[in-house]
C-alpha positions in Angstrom: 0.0 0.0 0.0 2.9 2.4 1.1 4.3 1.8 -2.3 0.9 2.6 -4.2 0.9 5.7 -1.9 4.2 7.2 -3.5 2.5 6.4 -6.7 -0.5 8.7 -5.8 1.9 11.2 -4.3 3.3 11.1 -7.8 0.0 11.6 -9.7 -0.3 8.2 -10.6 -3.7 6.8 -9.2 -4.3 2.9 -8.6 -6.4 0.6 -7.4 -6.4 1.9 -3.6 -6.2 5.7 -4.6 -8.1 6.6 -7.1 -9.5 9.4 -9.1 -12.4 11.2 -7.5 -14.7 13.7 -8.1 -13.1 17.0 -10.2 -9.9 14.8 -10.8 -8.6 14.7 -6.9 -7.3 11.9 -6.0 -8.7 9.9 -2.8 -8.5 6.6 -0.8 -11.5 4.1 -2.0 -13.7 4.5 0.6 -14.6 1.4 3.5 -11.5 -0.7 3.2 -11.5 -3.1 6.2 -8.1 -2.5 7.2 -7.6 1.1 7.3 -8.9 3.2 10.1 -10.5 6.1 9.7 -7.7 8.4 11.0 -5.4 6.5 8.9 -8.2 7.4 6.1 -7.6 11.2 7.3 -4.2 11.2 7.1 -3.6 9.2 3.6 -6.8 11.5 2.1 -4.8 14.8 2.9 -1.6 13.0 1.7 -3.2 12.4 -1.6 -3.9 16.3 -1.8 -0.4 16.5 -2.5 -0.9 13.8 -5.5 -3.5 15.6 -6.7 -1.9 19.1 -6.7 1.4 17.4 -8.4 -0.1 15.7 -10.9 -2.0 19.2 -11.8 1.5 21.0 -12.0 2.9 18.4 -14.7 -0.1 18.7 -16.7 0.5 21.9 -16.7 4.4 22.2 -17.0 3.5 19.1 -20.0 0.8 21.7 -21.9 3.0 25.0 -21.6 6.9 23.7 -21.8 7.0 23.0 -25.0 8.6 25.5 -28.3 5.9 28.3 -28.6 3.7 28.5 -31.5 6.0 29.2 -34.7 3.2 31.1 -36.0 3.6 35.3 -36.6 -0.4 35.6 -37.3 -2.0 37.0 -34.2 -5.3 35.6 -35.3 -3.7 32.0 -35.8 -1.8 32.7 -32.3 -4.6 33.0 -30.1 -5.9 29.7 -28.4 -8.8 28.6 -29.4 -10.4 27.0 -25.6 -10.6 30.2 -23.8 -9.4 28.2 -20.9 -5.6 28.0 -23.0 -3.0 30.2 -22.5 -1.0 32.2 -24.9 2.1 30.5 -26.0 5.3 33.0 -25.0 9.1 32.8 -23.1 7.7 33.7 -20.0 5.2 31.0 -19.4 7.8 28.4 -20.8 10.2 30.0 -18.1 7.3 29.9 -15.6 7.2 26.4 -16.2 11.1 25.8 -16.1 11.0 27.8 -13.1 7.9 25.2 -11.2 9.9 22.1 -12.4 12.6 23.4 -11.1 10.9 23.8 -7.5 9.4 20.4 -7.5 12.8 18.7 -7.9 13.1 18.6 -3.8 9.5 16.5 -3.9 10.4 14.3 -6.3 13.8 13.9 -4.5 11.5 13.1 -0.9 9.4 10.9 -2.7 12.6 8.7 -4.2 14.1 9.0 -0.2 10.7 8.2 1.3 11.1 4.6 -1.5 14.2 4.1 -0.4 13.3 3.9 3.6 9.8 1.6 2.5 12.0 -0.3 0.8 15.0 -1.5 3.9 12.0 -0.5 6.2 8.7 -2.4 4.8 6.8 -1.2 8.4 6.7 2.6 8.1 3.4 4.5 9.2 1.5 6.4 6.5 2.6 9.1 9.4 6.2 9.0 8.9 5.4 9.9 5.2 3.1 13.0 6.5 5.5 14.1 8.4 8.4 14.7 6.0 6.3 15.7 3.1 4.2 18.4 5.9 6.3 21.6 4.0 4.6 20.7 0.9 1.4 21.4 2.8 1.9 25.0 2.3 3.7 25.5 -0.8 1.7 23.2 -3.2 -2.1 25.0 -2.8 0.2 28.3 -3.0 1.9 27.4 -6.2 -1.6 26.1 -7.6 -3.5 29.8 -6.5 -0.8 31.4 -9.0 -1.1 28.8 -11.5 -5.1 29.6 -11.1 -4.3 33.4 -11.2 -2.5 33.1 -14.6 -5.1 31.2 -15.9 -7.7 33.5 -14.6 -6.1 36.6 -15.7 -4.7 35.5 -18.7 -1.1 36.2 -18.3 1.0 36.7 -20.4 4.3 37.7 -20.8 5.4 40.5 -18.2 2.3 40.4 -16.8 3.2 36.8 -15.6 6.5 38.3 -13.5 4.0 41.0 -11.6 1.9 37.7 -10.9 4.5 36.4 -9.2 6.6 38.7 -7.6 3.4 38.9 -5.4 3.4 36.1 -4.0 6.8 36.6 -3.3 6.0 39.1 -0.9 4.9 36.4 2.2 5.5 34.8 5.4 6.3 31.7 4.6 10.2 31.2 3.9 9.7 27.8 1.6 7.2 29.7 -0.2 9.0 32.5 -0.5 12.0 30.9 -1.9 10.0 28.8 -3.9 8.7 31.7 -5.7 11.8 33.5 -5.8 13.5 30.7 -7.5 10.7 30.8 -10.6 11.4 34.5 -10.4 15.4 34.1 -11.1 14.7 31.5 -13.9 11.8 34.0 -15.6 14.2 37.1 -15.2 16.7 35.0 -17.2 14.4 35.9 -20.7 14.2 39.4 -19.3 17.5 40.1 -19.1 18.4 38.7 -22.5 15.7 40.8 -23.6 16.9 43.8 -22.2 20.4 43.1 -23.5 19.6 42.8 -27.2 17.6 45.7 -26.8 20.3 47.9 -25.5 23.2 46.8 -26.7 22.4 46.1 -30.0 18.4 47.7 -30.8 17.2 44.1 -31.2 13.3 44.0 -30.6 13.0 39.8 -30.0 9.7 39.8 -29.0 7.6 38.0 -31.3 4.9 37.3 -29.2 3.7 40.7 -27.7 5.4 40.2 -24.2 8.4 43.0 -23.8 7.0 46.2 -22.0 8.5 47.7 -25.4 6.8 47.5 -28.4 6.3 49.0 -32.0 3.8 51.8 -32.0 4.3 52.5 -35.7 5.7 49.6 -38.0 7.1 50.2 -41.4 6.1 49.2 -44.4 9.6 47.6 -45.1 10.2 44.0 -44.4 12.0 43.1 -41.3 13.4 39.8 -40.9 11.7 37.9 -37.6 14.4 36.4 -35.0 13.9 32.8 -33.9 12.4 32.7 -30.3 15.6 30.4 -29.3 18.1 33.1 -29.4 16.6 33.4 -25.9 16.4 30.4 -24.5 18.2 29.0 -21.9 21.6 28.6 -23.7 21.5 32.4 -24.9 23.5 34.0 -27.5 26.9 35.8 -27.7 27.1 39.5 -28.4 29.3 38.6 -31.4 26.3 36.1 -32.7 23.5 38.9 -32.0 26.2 41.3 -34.6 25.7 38.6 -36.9 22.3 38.3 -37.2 21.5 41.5 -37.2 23.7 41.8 -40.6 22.8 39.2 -42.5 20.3 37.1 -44.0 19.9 33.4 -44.9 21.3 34.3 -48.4 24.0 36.5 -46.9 22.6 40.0 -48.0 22.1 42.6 -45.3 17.9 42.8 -44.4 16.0 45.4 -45.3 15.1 47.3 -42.1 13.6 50.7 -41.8 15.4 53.8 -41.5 13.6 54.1 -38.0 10.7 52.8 -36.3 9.0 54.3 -33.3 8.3 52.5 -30.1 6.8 52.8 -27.0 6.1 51.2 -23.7 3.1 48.7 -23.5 1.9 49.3 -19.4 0.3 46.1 -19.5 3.5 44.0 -19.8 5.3 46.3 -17.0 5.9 44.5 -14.2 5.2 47.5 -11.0 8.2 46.5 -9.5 10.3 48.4 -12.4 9.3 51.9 -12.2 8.5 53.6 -15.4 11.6 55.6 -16.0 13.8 53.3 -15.6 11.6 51.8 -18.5 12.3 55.1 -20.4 15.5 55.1 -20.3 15.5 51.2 -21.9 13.4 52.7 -24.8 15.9 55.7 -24.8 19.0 53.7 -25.1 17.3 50.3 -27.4 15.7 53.1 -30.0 19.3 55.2 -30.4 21.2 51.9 -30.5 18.9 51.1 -33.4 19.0 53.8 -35.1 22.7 53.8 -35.5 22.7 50.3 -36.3 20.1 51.1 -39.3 22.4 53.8 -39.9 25.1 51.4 -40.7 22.9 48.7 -42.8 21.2 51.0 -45.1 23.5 54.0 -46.5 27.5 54.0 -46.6 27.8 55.7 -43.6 31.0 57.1 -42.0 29.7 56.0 -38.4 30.4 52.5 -38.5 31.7 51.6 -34.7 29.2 50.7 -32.2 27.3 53.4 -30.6 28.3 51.7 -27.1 32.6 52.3 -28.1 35.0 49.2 -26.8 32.1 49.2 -23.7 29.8 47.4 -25.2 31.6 44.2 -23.6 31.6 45.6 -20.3 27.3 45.9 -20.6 27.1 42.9 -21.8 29.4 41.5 -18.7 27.6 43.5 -16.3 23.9 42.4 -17.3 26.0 38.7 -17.2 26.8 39.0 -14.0 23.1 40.5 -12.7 21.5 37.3 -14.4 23.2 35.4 -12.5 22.5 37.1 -8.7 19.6 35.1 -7.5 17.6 38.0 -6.4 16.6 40.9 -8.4 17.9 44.0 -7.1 16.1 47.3 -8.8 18.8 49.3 -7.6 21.6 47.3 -9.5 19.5 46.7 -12.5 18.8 50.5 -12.9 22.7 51.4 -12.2 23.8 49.0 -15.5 21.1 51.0 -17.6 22.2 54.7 -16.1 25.8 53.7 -17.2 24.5 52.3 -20.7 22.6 55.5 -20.9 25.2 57.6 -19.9 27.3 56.6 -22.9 24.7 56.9 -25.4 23.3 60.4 -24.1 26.8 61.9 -24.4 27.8 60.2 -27.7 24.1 61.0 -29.2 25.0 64.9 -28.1 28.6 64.9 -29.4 26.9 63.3 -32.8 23.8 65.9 -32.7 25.2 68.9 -31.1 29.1 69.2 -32.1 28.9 67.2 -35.7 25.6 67.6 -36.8 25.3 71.3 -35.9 22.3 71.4 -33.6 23.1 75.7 -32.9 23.2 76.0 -36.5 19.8 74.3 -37.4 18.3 75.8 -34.4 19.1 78.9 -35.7 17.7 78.4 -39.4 14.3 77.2 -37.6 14.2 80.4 -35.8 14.9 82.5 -38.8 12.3 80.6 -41.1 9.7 79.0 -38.8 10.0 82.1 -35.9 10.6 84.9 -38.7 13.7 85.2 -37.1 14.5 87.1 -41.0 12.2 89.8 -40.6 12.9 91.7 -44.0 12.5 88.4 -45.7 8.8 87.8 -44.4 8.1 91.7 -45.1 9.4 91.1 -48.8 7.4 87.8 -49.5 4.0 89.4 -47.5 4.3 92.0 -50.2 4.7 89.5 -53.3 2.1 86.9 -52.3 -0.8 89.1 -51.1 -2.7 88.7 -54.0 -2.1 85.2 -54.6 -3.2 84.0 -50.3 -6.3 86.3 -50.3 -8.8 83.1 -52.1 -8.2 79.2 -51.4 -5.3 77.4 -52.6 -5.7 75.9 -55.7 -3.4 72.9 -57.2 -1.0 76.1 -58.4 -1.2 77.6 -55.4 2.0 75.8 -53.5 4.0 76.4 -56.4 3.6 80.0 -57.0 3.8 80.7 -53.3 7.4 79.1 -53.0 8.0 81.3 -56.4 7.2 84.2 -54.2 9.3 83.2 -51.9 12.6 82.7 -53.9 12.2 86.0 -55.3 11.6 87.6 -51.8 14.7 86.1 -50.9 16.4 87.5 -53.5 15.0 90.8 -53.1 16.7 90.9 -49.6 20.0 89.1 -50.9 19.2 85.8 -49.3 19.1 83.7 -52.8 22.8 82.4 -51.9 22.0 81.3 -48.3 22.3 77.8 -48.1 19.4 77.2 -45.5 16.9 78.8 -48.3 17.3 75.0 -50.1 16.1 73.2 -46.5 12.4 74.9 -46.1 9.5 75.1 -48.4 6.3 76.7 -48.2 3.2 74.6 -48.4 -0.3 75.7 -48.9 -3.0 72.8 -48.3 -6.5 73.7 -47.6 -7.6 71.8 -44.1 -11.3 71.6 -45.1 -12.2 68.5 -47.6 -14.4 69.2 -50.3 -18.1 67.1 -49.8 -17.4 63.9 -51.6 -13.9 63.7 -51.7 -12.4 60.6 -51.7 -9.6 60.0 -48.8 -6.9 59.9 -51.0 -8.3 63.3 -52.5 -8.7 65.1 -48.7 -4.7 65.8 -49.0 -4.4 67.3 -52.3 -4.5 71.1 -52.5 -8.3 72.2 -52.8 -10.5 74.4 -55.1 -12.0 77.7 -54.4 -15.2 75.9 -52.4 -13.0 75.2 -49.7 -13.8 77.6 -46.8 -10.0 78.5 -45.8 -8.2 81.3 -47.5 -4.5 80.6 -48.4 -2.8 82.5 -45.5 -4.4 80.1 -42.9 -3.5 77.5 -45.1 0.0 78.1 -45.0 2.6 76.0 -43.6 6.2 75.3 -44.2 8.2 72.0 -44.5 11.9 71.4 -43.2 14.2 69.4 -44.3 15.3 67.4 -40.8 19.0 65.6 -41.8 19.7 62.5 -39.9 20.4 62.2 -36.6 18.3 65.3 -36.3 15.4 63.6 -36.7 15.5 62.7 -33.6 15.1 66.3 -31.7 13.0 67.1 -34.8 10.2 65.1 -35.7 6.7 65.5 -36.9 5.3 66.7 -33.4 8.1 69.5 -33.0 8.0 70.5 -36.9 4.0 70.6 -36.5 4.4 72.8 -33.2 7.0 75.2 -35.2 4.0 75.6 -38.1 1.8 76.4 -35.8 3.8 79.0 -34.5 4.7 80.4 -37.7 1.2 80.9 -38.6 0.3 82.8 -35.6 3.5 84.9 -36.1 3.2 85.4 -39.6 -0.4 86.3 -39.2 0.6 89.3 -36.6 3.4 90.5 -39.3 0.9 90.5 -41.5 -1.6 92.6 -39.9 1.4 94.6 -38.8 2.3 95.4 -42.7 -1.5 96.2 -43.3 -1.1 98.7 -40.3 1.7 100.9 -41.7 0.4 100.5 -45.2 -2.5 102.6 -43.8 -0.1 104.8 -42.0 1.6 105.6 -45.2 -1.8 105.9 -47.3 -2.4 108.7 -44.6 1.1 110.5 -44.6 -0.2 110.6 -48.8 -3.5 112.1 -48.0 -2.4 114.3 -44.6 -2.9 117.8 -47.5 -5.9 116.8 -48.9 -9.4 117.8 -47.8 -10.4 116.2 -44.8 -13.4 114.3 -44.3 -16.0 114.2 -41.2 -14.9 110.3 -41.0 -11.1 110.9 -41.1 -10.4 111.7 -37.5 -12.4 108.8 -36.5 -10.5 106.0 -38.6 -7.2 107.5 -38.4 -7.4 107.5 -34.5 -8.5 103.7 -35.0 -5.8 103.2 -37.4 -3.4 104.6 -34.6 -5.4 102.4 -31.3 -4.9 99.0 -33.8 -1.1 99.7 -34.4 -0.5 100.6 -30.9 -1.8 97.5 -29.9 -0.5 95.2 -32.4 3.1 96.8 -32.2 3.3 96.0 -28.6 2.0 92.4 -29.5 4.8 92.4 -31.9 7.2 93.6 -30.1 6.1 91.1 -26.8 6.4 88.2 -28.9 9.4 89.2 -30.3 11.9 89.8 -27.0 10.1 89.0 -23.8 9.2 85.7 -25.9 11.3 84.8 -28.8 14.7 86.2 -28.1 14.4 84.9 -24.0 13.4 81.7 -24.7 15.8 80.9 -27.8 18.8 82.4 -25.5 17.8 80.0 -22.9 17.6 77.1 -25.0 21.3 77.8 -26.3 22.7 78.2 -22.5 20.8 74.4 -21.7 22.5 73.1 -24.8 26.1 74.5 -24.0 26.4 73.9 -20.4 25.0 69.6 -20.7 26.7 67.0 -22.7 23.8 64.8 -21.9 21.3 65.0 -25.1 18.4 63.4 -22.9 18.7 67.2 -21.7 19.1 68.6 -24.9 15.8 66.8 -26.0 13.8 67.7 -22.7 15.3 71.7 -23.4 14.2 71.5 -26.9 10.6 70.5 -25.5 10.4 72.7 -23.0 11.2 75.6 -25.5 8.4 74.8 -27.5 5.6 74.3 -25.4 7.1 77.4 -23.8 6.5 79.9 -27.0 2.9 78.0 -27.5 2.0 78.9 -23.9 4.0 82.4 -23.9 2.4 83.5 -27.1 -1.4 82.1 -25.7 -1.8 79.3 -28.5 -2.7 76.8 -25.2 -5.0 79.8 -23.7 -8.2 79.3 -25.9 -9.7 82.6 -24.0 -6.7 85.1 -24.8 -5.8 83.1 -28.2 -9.6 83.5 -29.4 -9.6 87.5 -28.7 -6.2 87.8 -30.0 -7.5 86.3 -33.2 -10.8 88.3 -33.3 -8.4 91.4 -33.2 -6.4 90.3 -35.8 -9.1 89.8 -38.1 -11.4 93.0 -37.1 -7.4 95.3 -38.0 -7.2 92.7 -41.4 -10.9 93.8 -42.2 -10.6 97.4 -41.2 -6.7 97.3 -43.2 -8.4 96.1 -46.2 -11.7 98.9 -46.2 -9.1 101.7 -45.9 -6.5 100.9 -48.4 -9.5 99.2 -50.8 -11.3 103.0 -50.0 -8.5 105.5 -49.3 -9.9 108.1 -51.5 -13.6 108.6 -50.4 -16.0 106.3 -48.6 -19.4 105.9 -49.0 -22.4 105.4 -46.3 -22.4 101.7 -46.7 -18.4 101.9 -46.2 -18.5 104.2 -43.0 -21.5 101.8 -41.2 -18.8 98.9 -42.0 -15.8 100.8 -40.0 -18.3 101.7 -37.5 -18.9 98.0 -36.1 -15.4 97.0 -36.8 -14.7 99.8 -34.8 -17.4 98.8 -32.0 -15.9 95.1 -32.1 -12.3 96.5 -32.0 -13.8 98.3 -28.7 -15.2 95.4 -27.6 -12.4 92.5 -27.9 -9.9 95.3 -26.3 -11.4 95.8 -23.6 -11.9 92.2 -23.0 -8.0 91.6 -23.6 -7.7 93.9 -21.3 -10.0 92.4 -18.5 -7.9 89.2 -18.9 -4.8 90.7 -18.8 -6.3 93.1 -15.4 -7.4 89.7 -14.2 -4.2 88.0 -13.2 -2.2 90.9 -12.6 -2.4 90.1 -8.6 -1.2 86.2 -9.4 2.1 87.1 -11.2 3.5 83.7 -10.8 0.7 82.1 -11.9 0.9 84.0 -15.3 3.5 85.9 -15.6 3.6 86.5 -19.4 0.3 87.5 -19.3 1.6 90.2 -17.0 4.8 91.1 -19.4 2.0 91.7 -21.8 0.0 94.2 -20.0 2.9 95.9 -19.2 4.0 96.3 -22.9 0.4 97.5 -23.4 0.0 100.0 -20.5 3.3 100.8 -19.9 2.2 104.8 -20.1 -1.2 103.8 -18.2 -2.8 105.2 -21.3 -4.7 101.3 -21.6 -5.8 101.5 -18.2 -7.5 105.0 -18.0 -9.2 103.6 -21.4 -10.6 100.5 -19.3 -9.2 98.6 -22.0 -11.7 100.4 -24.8 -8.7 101.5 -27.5 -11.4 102.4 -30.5 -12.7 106.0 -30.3 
C-alpha cells in the first residue's frame, strides 16, 4: 500500500487511490483495514498527489517551443481556458519544475526507507512531506491566477513577484526561485535591446513595443536566441547583418516604439523603463544607420564598452535575487554613454546651434525683411483658397523675396519650403483626394492655409520630428499672421502720410485715431512676442544646450522651448488666443476697407468701420479684463503680466478701461 501511496503522491492513481470527483485523487472509501484516522491522514496525503499531478499537466501543456506562428489571429488559443504561447510562461514552467525537484527527491528517499524499512506508518510519510502542505495550494492559487487573468508575458512576472512578498520562507523561496529563472528571458531581452536595438519579442510580451511599424520587411528572429543557452554579443552582430542568403535585411530607416503598461511589471518603475526605450531606440538607429546608406559612423554606438554591458547584465542574471537598484545602475551607465555620444553626434557634428538657428529664422521669422518682402509679393495670390497652383507660386514668391533681400545664396533657403494645403475636404472627396491642394469651395483662405516644411537631416530627426516641426507651423502661422496685420497697419499709416494735404473728411479723424489704437496694440503684441518671448526663450535654450553633454537634456530643453513659446504666445490659452485672433481679423478687415477705399468712402463703407470699430472696442477691452485679471497672481501667469505691461506701460490702456477704438 505504502508503495501505491508514492505512486498517488506522484500523480499516478491505482487501485487503492483513485480518481475522484473533479480529478482529486482519494482513498477508496470502507476498506476493512484502514482506520479512519489513517483514512484522514492518507486522504490529505493524496492532496499533495493531486496538486502534483496538476503542475505536470501543466508544466507538460506550456513547456513546449511556442507556436511558430507570426499571425495574431492563428496565435490565439482557441479554448478560452488555453493560454497564450510565450518565453515567460515556458520559463514559468522551467521555473515550477525546477521547485518540484526537492518533492520528487523526498518521494525517491521516502522509497528508499519503504524499501529497507517495509513497516513505516502512513505518518512518517506526512510528516516529512508536511512543507509541501503550504507550498503546493500556494503554487496552484498562481497557477489559477494566470489562468484566470490570462497572463502573459510580463504580466506573468507582476503575478508572481506577489506572491513573493509572504510569510512563509519555503514559499518565499519557492517563488523567488521561478522568479530568477523568468528574469533569465528578461534580461536577455533587455540586452539585445540595448546593446544592439534588437526587438526579440515575437509574441507581444516585452514592455517595449512597435507603436508604428514600417512598411519595409523586417526579418523575424527565432524565439531560441533566448532560450536557456543564450547568445553571444558577437552572434546577435551577426544576425542582425545578414540574412539566410547572406545579404544585409532590409530594415527601416527608424521605427517608433513605446512602452506597452500592461507588460510592465510595478516592481520596475516607469523611467527606468524610459531610459530602456531611450537607449534600445538610439542603438537602433545607428545600427540602421550602418545597414542601409555607406555611412562614415560605422563603430558601435556603445565604443570598446559594449563588452563591459554585456558582462555587467551577465553577471546581474546570475545574482539570484533581483535587485532594482543594480539593474537601474547597469542601464544609467549604458545611458550615460549613449546620451553623451548622441550629443557629441547631434550637437558638435551635426550642428544642432546651427539648425536651431535656421528654424528660428524661417519658422519664428527670425529674418524679418524676408517675411516683409514675401508678404508683399504673395498678397494677392493667399487672399482666395489654394488651388493645385497655389504651392507652387507661393514658393515662387518666396525665392524671389529672398532675393530681393539678398538671401538667394544662403544655403538654409534649399532646407524649407512653403506649403499651402486647404484643411477643409471638399463634400465627396475621396480619402486619397482630402490631401491634395483644394479648389476655391473650400472655406480657408490661403494665408491660414499656409505652412512650411523642413528638411530634418539624420540624426536630427530625432530632436525634430513631426510633433516639434507641427508645433513650429503652428507658431509660424500665428507669427506670420501678426506681421501680416502689422504690414496692413503701416500700409495705412503711409496711405495717410499721402492724404495728410488733402481735404479732410467728417470720418477721417475717426479711422485714423483707429488706425493709430490697432497699431498701438499690435506693435506691442509684436514687439512682446518678439523679445520677452522669442529672443528669451531661444537664448535659454542655447545656454541648456552649451552647459550639458547629456542629449536626454538637450531633447527635454528643446521641448520645454516649444511648449514654452505655444503657452507664452497664448496658442494653449483658448480665452486670450480666441480674442487675439478676433483682433487680428477685425485690424485685417478694417486694413483692407481703408487701403481698398482710401480716396472717399461711402455710407455703406463708413457703417462697415463703424462696427469694426465697435468690435475693435469690444475685444480690447476684453484683452484687457484678462490681462487686469491676473495681474495680482504674477506667478501664476507671468507672461500674461509682461504683456499688459508692454500695453499699459504709459497707463494710457488703463484710464481707457481697456476700450482702444474711439
Amino acid at each position: 500500500m505504502l508503495h501505491e501511496l508514492l505512486l498517488s503522491l506522484s500523480g499516478f492513481p491505482g487501485s487503492i487511490f483513485v480518481n475522484g470527483e473533479n480529478g482529486t485523487i482519494k482513498v477508496v472509501p470502507d476498506i476493512p483495514f484502514l482506520h479512519r484516522s489513517e483514512v484522514s491522514i492518507l486522504n490529505r496525503l493524496c492532496i499533495l498527489g493531486t496538486h502534483y499531478r496538476r503542475f505536470r499537466e501543466f508544466i507538460k501543456e506550456y513547456s513546449g517551443s511556442p507556436s511558430s506562428s507570426l499571425d495574431p489571429s492563428r496565435d490565439a488559443p482557441k479554448d478560452h481556458l488555453k493560454l497564450r504561447d510565450g518565453l515567460y510562461l515556458r520559463a514559468f514552467c522551467a521555473g515550477l519544475d525546477k521547485v518540484l525537484d526537492p518533492y520528487r527527491k523526498e518521494l525517491l528517499r521516502l522509497e528508499q526507507e519503504i524499501l529497507l524499512d517495509p513497516h513505516l506508518t502512513p505518518c512518517h510519510i506526512q510528516e516529512v512531506l508536511e512543507p509541501y502542505q503550504l507550498l503546493f495550494p500556494d503554487l496552484w492559487a498562481v497557477i489559477e491566477q494566470i489562468r484566470y487573468q490570462r497572463g502573459h508575458g510580463g504580466h506573468i512576472l507582476e503575478i508572481v513577484h506577489q506572491h513573493c512578498n509572504c510569510g512563509k520562507p519555503m514559499v518565499k523561496d519557492a517563488f523567488q526561485k521561478i522568479l530568477f529563472v523568468c528574469h533569465c528571458v528578461l534580461y536577455r531581452q533587455v540586452t539585445a535591446w540595448l546593446l544592439h536595438g534588437m526587438l526579440l519579442d515575437r509574441h507581444s510580451e516585452f514592455f517595449i513595443h512597435k507603436s508604428a511599424v514600417s512598411s519595409l520587411v523586417e526579418r523575424q528572429y527565432d524565439d531560441d536566441d533566448l532560450g536557456i543557452g543564450g547568445v553571444t554579443g558577437r552572434q546577435m552582430r551577426e544576425v542582425m547583418q545578414l540574412n539566410e542568403d547572406g545579404r544585409l535585411p532590409e530594415r527601416p530607416a527608424h521605427t517608433l516604439y513605446a512602452i506597452r503598461p500592461a507588460m510592465l511589471p510595478s516592481y520596475i518603475p516607469v523611467r527606468v523603463a524610459e531610459k530602456i526605450l531611450f537607449v534600445g531606440e538610439s542603438v537602433q538607429m545607428f545600427e540602421n544607420r550602418k545597414q542601409t546608406v555607406a555611412s562614415k559612423y560605422t563603430d558601435s554606438v556603445l565604443g570598446d564598452k559594449e563588452d563591459i554591458f554585456a558582462s555587467r547584465f551577465h553577471q546581474l542574471r546570475q545574482e539570484p535575487l533581483f535587485s532594482i537598484k543594480n539593474f537601474e545602475d547597469a542601464i544609467d551607465g549604458i545611458r550615460s554613454c549613449v546620451a553623451e555620444h548622441l550629443w557629441r553626434l547631434v550637437v558638435e557634428e551635426s550642428d544642432l546651434v546651427g539648425q536651431l538657428h535656421t528654424l528660428k529664422d524661417f519658422f519664428l521669422l527670425g529674418r524679418g525683411e524676408l517675411f516683409l518682402a514675401f508678404i508683399d509679393h504673395a498678397q494677392n495670390l493667399l487672399k482666395t483658397p489654394p488651388t493645385s497652383t497655389t504651392e507652387h507660386d507661393v514658393n515662387l514668391a518666396f525665392r524671389q523675396a529672398a532675393h530681393k533681400v539678398l538671401l538667394e545664396d544662403d544655403t538654409s533657403l534649399g532646407q524649407v519650403r512653403l506649403t499651402a494645403t486647404s484643411k477643409t475636404p471638399i463634400k465627396g472627396a475621396s480619402k486619397k483626394s482630402e490631401a491634395a491642394p483644394q479648389s476655391k469651395s473650400s472655406g480657408d483662405i490661403g494665408w491660414n492655409c499656409l505652412g512650411m516644411t523642413y528638411n530634418v537631416q539624420w540624426p536630427l530627426h530625432t530632436l525634430f520630428n513631426a510633433a516639434a516641426l507641427e508645433k513650429y507651423n503652428t507658431l509660424f502661422r500665428f507669427l506670420l499672421s501678426i506681421k501680416r496685420v502689422q504690414l496692413e497697419l503701416q500700409q495705412c499709416w503711409a496711405l495717410q502720410m499721402q492724404r495728410k494735404h488733402a481735404p479732410a473728411e467728417q470720418s477721417d479723424a475717426s479711422k485714423w485715431r483707429l488706425r493709430s489704437h490697432m497699431a498701438f496694440l499690435v506693435d506691442n503684441l509684436q514687439y512682446y512676442l518678439q523679445v520677452d518671448v522669442l529672443e528669451t526663450q531661444f537664448t535659454q535654450l542655447i545656454d541648456k544646450i552649451s552647459s550639458t553633454r547629456d542629449f536626454e537634456a538637450v531633447r527635454l530643453a528643446h521641448d520645454q522651448f516649444l511648449t514654452s513659446l505655444l503657452g507664452q504666445c497664448f496658442l494653449l490659452m483658448k480665452p486670450v488666443s480666441h480674442c487675439l485672433n478676433e483682433i487680428m481679423e477685425l485690424c485685417h478687415s478694417f486694413a483692407v476697407l481703408l487701403i481698398t477705399h482710401a480716396a472717399s468712402m461711402t455710407d455703406r463703407e463708413v457703417t462697415h468701420m463703424d462696427k469694426l470699430s465697435q468690435g475693435f472696442s469690444r475685444q480690447s477691452s476684453l484683452l484687457f479684463k484678462i490681462l487686469s485679471s491676473v495681474r495680482s497672481h504674477h506667478q501664476a501667469s507671468p507672461h500674461l503680466s509682461q504683456l499688459l505691461l508692454r500695453l499699459d506701460f504709459n497707463k494710457y490702456y488703463s484710464q481707457a478701461e481697456g476700450a482702444l477704438a474711439p
